[in-house]
N, C-alpha and C positions, 0 to 999 in steps of 0.2 A: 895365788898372787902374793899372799904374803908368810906362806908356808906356817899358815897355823893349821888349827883344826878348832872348831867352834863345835857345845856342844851344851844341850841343856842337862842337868844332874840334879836331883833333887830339889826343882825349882830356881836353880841357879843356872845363869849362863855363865859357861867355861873357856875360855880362847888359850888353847896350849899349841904349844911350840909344834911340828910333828919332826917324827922319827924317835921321838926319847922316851916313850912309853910308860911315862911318868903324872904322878896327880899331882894336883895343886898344893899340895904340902910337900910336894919330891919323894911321896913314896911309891914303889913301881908295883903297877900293876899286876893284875893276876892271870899268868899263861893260861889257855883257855887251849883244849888239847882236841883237833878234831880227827877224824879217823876217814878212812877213804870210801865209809860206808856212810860217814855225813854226806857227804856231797850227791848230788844227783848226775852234774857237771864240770869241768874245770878247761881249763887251758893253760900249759904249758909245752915247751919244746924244750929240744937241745939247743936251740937258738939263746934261747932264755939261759941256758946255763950257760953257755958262752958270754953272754953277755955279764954274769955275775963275774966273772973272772975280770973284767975290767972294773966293773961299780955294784952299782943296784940293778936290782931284778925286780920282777912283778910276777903274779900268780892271779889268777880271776879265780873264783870257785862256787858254783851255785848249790847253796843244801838243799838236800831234800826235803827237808822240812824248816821251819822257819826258825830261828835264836834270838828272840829279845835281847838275851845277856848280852850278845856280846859288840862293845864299844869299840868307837876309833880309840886309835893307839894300845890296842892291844896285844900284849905279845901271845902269839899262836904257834903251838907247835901241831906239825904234822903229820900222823902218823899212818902208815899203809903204801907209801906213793913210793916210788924208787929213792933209793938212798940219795941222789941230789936234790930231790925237794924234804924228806924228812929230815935230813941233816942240818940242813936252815934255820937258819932262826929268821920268823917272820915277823912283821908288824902289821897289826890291821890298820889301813889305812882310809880304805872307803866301802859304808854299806850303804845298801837298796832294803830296805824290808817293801813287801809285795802283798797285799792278799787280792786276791780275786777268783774267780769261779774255782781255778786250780787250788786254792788254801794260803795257806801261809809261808811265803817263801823266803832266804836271804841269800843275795849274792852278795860277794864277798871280793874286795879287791885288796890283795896282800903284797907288801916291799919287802924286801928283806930288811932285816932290824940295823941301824945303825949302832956300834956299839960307843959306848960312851964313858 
């Protein structure tokens, strides 16, 4: 609604801009690098890359096992997937952390990076 990203950090609540992948003092973030052997699941198409050729794009990705570490607005690079998704630069944009009977899981909803 109002294209932030709210988030709590060391006790603190955070409201950042999204797509800048940036902290509260303006320094960027740290690329967080998964491999096609994290994932359990994903979704993407040629649809999707057509679509990047006009704007933004989206990737879903569910790991196989679960990452605490990693935060909205993080930049994610990809590696393992065909040369149009690892060539990307991605931004995380929205997670799920999951446990139940199955363990500890994170899906993972990815934009392409605006650059800035």
């Amino acid at each position: 609604m109002h294209d932030a990203i709210a988030t709590v950090k060391n006790g603190s609540l955070l409201i950042l801009p999204m797509g800048h992948s940036k902290t509260v003092s303006g320094l960027s973030w740290q690329t967080i690098t998964l491999t096609r052997q994290d994932g359990d699941n994903h979704r993407y198409s040629e649809a999707e890359w057509q679509r990047l050729q006009r704007g933004q794009q989206s990737m879903e990705l569910t790991l196989a096992e679960g990452r605490a570490d990693i935060i909205p607005e993080s930049p994610i690079r990809l590696r393992g997937w065909k040369a149009s998704i690892s060539t990307t630069d991605w931004l995380m944009s929205e997670i799920k952390h999951t446990i139940n009977d199955s363990g500890f899981i994170t899906q993972l909803m990815l934009e392409t990076a605006i650059d800035t």
